[in-house]
C-alpha positions as CSV (number, residue, x, y, z in Angstrom):
1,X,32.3,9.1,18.5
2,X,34.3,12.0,17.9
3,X,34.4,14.6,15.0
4,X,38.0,15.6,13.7
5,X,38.5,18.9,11.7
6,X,37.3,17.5,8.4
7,X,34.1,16.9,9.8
8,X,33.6,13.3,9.1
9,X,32.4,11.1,11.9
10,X,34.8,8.5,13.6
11,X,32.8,5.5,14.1
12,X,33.9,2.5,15.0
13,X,33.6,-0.7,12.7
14,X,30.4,-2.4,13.0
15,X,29.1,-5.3,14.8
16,X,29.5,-9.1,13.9
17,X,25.8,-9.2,13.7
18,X,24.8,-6.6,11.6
19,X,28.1,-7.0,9.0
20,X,27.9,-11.0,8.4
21,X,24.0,-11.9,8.2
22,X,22.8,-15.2,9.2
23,X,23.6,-18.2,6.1
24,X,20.2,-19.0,5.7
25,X,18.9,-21.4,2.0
26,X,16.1,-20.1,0.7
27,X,14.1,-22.8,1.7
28,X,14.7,-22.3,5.8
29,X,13.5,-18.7,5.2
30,X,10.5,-20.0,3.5
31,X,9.6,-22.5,6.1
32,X,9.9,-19.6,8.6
33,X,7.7,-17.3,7.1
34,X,5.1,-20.6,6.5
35,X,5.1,-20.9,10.2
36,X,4.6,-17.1,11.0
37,X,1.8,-16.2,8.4
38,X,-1.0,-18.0,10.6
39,X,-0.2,-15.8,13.2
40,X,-0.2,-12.5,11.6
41,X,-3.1,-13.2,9.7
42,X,-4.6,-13.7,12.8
43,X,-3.6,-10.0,13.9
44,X,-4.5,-8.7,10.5
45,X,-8.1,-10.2,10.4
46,X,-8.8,-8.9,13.9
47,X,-8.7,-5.2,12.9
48,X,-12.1,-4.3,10.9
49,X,-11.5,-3.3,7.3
50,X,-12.6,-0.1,6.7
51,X,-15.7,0.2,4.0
52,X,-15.1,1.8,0.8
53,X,-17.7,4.0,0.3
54,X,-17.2,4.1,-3.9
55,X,-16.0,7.4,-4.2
56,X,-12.6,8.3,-5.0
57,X,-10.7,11.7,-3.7
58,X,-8.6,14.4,-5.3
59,X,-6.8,17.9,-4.3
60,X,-8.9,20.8,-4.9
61,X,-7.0,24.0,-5.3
């Protein structure tokens, strides 16, 4: 990476990976995310939910 006179960065081009996403329908990326949600429910129900307490907050200046 080297910056020339105008300032402007030299970078060189980017990666396969990041420039051409994976082809993936709309139904593959739904079956993925069917498998997945079990497990991060999982995660999410294991940290207790904090109790609301019925009283809202604001700034006081």
């Amino acid at each position: 990476m080297k910056i020339d006179n105008k300032n402007d960065l030299n970078l060189p081009d980017a990666p396969d990976f990041i420039s051409k996403p994976p082809k993936i329908t709309q139904e593959e990326l739904i079956k993925q995310c069917e498998q997945m949600l079990p497990h991060w429910n999982k995660i999410r129900l294991q940290n207790p939910q904090p109790q609301f307490n019925g009283k809202s907050f604001r700034f006081v200046e």
